[in-house]
C-alpha atoms as an extended CHARMM CRD file, in Angstrom:
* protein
*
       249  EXT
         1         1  UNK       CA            134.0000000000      128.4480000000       99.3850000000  PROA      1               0.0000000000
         2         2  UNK       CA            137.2100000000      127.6700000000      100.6530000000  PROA      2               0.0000000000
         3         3  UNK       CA            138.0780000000      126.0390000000      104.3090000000  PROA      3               0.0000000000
         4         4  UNK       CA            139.3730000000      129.4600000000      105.1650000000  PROA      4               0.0000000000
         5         5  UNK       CA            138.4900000000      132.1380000000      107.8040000000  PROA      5               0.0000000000
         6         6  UNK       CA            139.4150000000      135.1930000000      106.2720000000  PROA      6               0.0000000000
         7         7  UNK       CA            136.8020000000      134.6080000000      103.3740000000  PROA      7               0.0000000000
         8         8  UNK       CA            134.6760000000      138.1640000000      103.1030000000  PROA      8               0.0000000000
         9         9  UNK       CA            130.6130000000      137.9060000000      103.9940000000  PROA      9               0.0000000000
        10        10  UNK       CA            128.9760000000      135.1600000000      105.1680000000  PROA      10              0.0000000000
        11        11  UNK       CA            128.2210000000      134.4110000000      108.9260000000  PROA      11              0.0000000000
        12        12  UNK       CA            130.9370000000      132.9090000000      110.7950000000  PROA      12              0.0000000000
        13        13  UNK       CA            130.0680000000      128.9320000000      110.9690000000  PROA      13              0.0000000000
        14        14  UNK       CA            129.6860000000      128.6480000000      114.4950000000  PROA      14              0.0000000000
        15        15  UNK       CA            126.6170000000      131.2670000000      114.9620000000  PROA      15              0.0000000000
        16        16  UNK       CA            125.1690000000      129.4930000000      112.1010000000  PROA      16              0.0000000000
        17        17  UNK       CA            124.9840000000      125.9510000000      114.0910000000  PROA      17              0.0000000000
        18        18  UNK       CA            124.1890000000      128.2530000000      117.7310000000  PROA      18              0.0000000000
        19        19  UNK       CA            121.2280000000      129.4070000000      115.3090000000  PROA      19              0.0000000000
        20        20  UNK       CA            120.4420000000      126.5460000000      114.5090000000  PROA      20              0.0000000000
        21        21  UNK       CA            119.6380000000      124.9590000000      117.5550000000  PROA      21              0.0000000000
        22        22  UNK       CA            122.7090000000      122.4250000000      117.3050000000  PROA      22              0.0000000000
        23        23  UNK       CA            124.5670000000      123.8730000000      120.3060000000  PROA      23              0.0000000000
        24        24  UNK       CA            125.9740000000      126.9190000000      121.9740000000  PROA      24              0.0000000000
        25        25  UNK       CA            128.2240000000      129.2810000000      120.4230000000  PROA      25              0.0000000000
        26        26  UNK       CA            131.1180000000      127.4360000000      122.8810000000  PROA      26              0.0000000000
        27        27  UNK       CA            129.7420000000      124.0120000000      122.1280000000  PROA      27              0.0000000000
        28        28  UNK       CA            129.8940000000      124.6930000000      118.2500000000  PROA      28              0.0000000000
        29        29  UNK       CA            132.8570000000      125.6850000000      118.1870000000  PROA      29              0.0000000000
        30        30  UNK       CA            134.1850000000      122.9200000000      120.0810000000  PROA      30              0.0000000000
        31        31  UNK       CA            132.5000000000      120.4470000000      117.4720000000  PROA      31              0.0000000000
        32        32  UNK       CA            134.2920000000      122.6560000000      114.7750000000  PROA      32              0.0000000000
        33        33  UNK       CA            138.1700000000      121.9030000000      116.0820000000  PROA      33              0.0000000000
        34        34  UNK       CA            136.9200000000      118.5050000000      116.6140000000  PROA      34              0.0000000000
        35        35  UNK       CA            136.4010000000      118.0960000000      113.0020000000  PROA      35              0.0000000000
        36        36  UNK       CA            132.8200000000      117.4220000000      113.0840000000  PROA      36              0.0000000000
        37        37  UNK       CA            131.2620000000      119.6860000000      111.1890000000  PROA      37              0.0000000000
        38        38  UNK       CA            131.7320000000      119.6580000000      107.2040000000  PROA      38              0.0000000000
        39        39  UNK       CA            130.8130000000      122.3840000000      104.4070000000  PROA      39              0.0000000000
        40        40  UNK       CA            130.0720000000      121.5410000000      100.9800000000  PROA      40              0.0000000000
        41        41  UNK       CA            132.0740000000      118.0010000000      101.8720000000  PROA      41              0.0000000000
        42        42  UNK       CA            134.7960000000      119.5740000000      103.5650000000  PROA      42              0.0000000000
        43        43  UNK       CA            135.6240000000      119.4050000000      106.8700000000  PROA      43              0.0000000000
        44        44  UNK       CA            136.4080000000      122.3910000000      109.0130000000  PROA      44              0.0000000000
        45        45  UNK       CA            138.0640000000      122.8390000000      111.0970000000  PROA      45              0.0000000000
        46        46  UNK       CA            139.1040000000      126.5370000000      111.2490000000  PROA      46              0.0000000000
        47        47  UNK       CA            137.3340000000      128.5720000000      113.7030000000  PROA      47              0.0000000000
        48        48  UNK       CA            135.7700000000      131.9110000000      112.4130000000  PROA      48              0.0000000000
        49        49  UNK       CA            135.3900000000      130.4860000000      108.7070000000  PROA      49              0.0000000000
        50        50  UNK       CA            131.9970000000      132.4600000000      106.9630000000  PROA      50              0.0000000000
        51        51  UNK       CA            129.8460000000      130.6810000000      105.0700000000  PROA      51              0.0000000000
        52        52  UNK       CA            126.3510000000      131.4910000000      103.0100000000  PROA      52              0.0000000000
        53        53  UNK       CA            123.9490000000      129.3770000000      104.9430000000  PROA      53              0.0000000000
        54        54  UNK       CA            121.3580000000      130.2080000000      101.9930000000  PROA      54              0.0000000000
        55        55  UNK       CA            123.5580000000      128.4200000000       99.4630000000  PROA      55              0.0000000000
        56        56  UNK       CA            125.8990000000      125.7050000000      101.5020000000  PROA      56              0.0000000000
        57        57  UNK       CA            125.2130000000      122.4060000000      103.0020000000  PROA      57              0.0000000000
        58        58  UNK       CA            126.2970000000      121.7080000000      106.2320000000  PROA      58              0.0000000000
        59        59  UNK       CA            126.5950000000      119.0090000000      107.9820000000  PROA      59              0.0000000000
        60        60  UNK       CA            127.1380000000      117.9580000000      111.6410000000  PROA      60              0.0000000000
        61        61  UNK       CA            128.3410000000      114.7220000000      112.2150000000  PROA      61              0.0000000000
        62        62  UNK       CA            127.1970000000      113.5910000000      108.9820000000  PROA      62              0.0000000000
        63        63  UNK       CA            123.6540000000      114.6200000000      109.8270000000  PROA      63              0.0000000000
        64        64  UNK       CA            122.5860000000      117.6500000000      107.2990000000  PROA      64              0.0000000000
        65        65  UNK       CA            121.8830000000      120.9760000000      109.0200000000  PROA      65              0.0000000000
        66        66  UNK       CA            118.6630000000      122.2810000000      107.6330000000  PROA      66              0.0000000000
        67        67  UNK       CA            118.9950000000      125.9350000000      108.8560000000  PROA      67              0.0000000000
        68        68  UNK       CA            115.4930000000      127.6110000000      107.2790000000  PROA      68              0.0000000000
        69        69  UNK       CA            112.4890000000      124.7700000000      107.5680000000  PROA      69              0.0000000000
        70        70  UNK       CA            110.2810000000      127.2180000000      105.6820000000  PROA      70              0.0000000000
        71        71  UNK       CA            112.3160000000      127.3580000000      102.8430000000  PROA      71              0.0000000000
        72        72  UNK       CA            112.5900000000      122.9840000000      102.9970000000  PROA      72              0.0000000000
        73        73  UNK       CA            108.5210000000      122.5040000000      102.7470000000  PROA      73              0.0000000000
        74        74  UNK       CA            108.2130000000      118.4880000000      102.5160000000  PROA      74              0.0000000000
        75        75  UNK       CA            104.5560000000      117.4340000000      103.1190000000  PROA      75              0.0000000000
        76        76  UNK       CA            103.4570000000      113.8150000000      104.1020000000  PROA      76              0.0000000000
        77        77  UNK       CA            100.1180000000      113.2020000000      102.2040000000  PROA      77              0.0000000000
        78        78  UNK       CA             97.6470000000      109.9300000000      103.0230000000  PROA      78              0.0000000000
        79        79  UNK       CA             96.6520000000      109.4710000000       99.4570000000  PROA      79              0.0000000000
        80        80  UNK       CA             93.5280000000      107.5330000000       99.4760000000  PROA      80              0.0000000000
        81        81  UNK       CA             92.2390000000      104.8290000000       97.2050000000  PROA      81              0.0000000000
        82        82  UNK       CA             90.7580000000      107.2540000000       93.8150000000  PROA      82              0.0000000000
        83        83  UNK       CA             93.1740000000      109.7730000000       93.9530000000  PROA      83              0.0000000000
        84        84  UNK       CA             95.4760000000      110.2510000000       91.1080000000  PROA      84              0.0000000000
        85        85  UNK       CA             99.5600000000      111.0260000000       92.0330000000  PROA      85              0.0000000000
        86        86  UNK       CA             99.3430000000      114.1450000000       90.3270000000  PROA      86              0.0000000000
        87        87  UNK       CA             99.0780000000      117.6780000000       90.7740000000  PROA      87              0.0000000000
        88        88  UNK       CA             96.1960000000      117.9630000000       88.6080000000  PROA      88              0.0000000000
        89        89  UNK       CA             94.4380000000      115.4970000000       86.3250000000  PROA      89              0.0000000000
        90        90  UNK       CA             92.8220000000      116.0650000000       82.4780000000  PROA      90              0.0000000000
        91        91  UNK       CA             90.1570000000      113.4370000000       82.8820000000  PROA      91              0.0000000000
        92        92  UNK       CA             88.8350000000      115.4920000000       86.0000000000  PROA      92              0.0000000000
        93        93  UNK       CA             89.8900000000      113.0670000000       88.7340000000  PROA      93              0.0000000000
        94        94  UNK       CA             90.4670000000      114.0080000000       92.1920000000  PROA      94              0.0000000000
        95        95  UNK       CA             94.1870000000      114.5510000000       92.1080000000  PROA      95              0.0000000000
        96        96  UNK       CA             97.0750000000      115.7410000000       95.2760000000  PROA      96              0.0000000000
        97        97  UNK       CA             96.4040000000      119.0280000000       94.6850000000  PROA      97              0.0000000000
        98        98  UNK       CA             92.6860000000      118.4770000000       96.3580000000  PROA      98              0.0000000000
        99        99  UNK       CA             94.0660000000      117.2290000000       99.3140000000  PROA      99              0.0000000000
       100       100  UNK       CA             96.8490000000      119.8630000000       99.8460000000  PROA      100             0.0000000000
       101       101  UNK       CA             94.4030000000      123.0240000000       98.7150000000  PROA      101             0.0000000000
       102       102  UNK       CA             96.1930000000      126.6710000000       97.1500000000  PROA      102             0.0000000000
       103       103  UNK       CA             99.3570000000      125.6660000000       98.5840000000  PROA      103             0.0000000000
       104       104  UNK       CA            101.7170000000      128.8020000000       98.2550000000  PROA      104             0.0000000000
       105       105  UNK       CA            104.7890000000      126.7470000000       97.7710000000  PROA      105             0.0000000000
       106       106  UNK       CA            104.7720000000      124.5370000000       94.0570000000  PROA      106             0.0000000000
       107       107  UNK       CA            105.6710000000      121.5000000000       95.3150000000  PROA      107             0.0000000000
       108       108  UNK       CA            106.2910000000      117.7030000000       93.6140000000  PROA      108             0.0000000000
       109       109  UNK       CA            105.1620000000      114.8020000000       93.9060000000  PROA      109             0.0000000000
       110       110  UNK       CA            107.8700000000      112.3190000000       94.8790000000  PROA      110             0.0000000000
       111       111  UNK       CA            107.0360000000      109.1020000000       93.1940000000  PROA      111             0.0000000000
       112       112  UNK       CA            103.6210000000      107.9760000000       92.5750000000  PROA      112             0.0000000000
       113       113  UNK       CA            101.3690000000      105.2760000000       94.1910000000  PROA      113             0.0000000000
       114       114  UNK       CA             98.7900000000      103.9430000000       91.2890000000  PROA      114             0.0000000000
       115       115  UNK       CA             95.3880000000      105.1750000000       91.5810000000  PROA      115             0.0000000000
       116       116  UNK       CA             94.3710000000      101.6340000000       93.9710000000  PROA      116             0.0000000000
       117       117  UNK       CA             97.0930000000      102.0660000000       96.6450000000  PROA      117             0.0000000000
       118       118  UNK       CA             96.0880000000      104.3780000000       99.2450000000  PROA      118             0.0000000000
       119       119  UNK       CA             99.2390000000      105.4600000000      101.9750000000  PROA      119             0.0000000000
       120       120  UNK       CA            102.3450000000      107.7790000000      102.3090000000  PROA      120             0.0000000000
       121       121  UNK       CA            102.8710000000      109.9720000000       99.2760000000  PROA      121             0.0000000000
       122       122  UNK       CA            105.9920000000      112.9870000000       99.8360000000  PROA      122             0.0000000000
       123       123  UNK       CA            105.5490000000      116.4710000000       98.1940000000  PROA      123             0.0000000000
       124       124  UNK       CA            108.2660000000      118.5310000000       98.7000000000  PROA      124             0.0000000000
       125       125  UNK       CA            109.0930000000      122.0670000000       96.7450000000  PROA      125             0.0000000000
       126       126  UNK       CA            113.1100000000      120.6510000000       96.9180000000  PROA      126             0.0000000000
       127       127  UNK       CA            113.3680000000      119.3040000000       93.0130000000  PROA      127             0.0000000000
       128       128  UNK       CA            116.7690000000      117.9710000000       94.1950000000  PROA      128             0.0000000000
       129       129  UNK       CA            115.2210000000      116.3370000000       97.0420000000  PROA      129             0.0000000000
       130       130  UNK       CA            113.1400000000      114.8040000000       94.9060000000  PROA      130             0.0000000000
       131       131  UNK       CA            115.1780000000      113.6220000000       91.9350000000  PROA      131             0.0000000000
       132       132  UNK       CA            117.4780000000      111.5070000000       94.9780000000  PROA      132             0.0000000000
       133       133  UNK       CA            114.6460000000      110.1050000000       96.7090000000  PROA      133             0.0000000000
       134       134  UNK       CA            113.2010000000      108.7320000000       93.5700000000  PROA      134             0.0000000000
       135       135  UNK       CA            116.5950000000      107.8270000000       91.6630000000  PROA      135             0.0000000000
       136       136  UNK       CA            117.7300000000      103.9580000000       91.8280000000  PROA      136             0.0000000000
       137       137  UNK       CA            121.1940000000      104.7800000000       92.7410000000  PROA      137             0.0000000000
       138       138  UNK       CA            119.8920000000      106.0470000000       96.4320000000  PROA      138             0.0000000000
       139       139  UNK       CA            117.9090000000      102.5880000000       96.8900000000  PROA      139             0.0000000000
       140       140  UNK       CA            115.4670000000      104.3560000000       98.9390000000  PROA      140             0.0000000000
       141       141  UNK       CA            113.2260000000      102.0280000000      101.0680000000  PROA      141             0.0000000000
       142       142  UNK       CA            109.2010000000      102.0040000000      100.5970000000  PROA      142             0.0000000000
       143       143  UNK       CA            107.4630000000       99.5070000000      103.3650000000  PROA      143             0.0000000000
       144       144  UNK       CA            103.3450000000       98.4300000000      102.2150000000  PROA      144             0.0000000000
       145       145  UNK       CA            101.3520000000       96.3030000000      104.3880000000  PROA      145             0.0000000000
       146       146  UNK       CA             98.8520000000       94.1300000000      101.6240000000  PROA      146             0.0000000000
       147       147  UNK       CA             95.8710000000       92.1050000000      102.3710000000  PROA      147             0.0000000000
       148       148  UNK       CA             95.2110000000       88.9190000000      100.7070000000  PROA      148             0.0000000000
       149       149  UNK       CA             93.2960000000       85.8680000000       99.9330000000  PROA      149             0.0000000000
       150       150  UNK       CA             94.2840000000       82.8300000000      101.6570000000  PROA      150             0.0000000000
       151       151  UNK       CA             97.0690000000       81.4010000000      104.2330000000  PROA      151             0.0000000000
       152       152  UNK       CA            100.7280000000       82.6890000000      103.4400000000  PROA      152             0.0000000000
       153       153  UNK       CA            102.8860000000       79.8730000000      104.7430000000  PROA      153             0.0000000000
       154       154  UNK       CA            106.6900000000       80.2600000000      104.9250000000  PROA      154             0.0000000000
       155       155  UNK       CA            107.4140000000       79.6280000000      101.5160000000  PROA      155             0.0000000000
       156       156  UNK       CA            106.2430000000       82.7210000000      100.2770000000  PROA      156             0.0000000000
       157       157  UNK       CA            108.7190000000       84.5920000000      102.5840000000  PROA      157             0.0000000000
       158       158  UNK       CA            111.9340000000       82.8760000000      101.1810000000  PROA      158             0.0000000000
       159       159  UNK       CA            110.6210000000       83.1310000000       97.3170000000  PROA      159             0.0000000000
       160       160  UNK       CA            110.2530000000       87.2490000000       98.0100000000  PROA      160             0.0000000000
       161       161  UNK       CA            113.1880000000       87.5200000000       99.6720000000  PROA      161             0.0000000000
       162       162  UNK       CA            115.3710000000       85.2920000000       97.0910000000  PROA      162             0.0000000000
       163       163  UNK       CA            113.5810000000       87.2340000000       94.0240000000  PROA      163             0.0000000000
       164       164  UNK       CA            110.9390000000       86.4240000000       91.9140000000  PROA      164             0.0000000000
       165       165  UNK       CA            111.6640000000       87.1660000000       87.6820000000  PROA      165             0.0000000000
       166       166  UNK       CA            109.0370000000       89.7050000000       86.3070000000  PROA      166             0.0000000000
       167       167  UNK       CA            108.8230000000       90.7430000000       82.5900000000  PROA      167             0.0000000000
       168       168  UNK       CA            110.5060000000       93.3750000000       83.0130000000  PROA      168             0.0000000000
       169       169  UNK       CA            112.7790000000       92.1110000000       85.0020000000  PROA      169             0.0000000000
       170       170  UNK       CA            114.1310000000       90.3660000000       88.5760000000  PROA      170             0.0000000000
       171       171  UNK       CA            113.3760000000       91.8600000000       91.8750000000  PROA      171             0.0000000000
       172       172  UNK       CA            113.4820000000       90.9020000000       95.5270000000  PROA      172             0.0000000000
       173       173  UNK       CA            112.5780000000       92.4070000000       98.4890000000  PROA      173             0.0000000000
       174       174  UNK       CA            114.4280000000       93.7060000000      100.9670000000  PROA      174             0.0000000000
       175       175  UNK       CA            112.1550000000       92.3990000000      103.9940000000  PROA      175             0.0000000000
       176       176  UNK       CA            108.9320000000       90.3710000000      104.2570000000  PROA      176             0.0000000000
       177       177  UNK       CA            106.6630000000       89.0650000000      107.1650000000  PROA      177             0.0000000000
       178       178  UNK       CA            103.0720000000       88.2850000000      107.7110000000  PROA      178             0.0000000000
       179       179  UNK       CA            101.3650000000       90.4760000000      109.8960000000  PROA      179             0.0000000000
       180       180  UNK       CA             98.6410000000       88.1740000000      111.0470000000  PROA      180             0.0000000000
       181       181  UNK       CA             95.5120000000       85.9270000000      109.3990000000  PROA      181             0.0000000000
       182       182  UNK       CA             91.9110000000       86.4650000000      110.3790000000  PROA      182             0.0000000000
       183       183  UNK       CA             89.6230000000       84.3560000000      108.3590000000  PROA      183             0.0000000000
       184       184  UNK       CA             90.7480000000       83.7150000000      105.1210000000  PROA      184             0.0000000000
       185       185  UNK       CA             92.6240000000       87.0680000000      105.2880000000  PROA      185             0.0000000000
       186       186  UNK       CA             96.1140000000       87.3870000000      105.6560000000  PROA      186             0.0000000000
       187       187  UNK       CA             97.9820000000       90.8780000000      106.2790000000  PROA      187             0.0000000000
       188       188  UNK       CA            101.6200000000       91.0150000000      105.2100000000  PROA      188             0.0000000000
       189       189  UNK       CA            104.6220000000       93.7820000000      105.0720000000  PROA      189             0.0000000000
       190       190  UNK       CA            106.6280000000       93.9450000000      102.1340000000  PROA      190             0.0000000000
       191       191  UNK       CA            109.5620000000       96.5260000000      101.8260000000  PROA      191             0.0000000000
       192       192  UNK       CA            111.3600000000       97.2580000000       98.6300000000  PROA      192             0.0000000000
       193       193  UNK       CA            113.9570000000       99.7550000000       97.4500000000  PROA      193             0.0000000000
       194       194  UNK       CA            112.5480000000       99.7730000000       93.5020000000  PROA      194             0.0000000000
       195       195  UNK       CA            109.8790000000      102.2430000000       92.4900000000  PROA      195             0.0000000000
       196       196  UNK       CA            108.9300000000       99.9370000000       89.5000000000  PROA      196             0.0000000000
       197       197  UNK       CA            105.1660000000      100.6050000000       88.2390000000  PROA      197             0.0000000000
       198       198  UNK       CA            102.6130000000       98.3960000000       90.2750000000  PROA      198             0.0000000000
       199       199  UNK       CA            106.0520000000       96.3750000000       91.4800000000  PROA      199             0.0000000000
       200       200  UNK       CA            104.3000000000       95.2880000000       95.1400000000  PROA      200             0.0000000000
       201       201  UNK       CA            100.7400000000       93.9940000000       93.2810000000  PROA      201             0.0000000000
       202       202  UNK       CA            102.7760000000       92.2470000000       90.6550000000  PROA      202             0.0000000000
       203       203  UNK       CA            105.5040000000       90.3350000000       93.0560000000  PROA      203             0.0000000000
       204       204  UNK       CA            102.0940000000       89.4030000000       95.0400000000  PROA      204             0.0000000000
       205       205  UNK       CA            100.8420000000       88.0820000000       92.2560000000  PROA      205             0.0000000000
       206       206  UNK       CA            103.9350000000       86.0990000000       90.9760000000  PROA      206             0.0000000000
       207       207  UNK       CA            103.6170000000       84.0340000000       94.3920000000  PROA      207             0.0000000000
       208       208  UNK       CA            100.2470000000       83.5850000000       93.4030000000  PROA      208             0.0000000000
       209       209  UNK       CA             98.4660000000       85.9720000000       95.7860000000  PROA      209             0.0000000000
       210       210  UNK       CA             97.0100000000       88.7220000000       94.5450000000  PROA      210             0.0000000000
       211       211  UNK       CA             96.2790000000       91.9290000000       96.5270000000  PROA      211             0.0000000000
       212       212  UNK       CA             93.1160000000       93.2070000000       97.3990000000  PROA      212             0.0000000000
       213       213  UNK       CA             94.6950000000       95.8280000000       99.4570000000  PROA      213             0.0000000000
       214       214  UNK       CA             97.3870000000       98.0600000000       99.4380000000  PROA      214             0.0000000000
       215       215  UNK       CA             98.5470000000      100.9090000000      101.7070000000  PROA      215             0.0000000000
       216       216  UNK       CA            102.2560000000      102.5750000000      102.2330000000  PROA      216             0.0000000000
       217       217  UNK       CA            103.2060000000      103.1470000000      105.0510000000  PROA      217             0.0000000000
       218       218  UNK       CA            106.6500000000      103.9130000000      105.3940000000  PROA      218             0.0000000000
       219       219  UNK       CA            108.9700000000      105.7750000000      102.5030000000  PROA      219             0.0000000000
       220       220  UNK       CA            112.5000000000      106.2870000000      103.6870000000  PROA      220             0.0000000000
       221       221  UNK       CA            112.6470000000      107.9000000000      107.3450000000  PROA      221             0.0000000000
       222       222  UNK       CA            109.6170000000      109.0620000000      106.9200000000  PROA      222             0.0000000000
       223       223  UNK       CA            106.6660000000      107.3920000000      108.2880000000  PROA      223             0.0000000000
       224       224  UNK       CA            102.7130000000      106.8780000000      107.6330000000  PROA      224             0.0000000000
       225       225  UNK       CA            101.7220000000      106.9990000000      111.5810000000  PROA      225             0.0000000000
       226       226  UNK       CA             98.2030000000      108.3910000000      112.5250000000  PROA      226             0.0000000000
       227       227  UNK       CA             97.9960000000      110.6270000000      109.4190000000  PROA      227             0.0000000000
       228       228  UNK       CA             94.0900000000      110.1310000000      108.7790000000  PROA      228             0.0000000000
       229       229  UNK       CA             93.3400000000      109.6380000000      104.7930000000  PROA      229             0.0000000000
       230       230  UNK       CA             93.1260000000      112.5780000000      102.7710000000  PROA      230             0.0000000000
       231       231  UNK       CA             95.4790000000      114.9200000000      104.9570000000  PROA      231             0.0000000000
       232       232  UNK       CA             98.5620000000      115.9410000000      104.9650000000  PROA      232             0.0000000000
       233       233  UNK       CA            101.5890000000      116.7760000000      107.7780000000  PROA      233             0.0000000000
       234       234  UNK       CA            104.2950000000      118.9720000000      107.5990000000  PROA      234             0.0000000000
       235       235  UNK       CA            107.3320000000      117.1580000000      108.0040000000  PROA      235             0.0000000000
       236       236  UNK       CA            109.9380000000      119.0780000000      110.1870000000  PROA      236             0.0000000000
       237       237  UNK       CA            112.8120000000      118.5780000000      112.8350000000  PROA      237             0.0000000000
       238       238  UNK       CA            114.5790000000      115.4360000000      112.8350000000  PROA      238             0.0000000000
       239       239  UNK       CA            112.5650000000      113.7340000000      110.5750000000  PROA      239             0.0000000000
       240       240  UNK       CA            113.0330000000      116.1160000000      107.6710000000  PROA      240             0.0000000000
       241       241  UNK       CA            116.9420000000      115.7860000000      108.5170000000  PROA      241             0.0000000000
       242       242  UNK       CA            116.5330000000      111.9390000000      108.4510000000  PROA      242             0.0000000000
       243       243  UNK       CA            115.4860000000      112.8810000000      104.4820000000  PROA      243             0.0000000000
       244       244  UNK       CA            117.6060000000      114.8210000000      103.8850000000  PROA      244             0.0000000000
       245       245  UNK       CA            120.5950000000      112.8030000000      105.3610000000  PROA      245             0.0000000000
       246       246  UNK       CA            119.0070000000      109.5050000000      103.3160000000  PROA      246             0.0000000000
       247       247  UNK       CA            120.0040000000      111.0890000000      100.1180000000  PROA      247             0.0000000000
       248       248  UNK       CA            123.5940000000      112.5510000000      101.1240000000  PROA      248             0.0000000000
       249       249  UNK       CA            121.9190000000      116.0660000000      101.2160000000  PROA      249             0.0000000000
């Protein structure tokens, strides 16, 4: 659609962000002839211009507008250890779709934790959504906390961070810290932007400490929090634009 008012149907762009919740009819218009408010890209800055708010992104201030919630269902699961990252399983295993029950939506699975890692899985009935938040390009951020054997001294820290060669390849992560050490127990955090298969269990075990615990807690924006294991939260407001606005949506 072009950057023109006269353009027949639609709803004129400033009811859509009063509807919205952004601001008042005044207040959006205001951020309209400031230039803050792009469609499709394109900045507008026409008052009165129409627009499909079922079919157009908009964005305010480079935030994404997500007018209908209903119609963006993203669901934060707490997968626990056993459960398979998939809607439904052949060998009979407990999969996501026994957590989330008849679910009128169909919804994806973004990414996958392996069948040991309990922690934050997204399902979201957005296949675009999905597709960025998984693709390499978008570097996406996933934080774990792992418990291990033994004392993990600074060393450890600057060989993560610097990047460790795997057979498949190198890979580094982004951030790194130890948590704390009780016993002969030590809790770290590990964050990495790859979703390579088992990729936090085998940089552990390329500094020579294998995990005997894993749990995501973080993936993008969005974050693990008091979600108990085995249930789910929808994921609304400004976190869902946080997800949205991660993958230039």
């Amino acid at each position: 659609m072009r950057n023109d008012p006269y353009v027949s149907g639609g709803i004129r762009l400033q009811k859509v962000l009063s509807q919205a919740g952004i601001a008042s009819r005044r207040a959006a218009e205001q951020m309209i002839q400031d230039g803050r408010v792009a469609v499709d890209g394109q900045v507008v800055t026409v008052l009165g211009m129409r627009v499909d708010p079922e079919r157009q992104a908009i964005h305010v201030d480079g935030e994404r507008v997500i007018l209908d919630e209903t119609k963006h269902v993203v669901l934060a699961v707490n997968k626990p250890v056993g459960v398979v990252s998939t809607m439904s399983d052949p060998e009979g295993r407990e999969s996501l779709t026994d957590l989330i029950g008849d679910y009128p939506e169909r919804l994806y699975h973004v990414g996958r934790l392996d069948i040991d890692t309990s922690g934050l899985l997204l399902l979201t009935n957005d296949g675009e959504l999905a597709n960025r938040l998984t693709h390499p390009s978008y570097e996406i951020p996933k934080t774990y906390v792992a418990r291990v054997h033994g004392e993990v001294k600074g060393g450890v820290r600057r060989q993560m961070l610097s990047g460790l060669e795997l057979e498949d390849g190198p890979i580094a992560a982004d951030a790194f810290r130890v948590v704390d050490t009780f016993g002969d127990i030590t809790t770290v955090e590990i964050t990495v932007h790859e979703g390579r298969n088992r990729i936090v269990r085998r940089m552990m075990d390329a500094v020579g400490f294998p995990v005997r615990e894993l749990v995501r807690t973080q993936f993008g924006p969005i974050h693990l929090d008091h979600l108990q294991p085995g249930t789910t939260r929808r994921v609304k407001g400004n976190a869902l634009t946080a997800l949205y606005g991660a993958v230039g949506l």
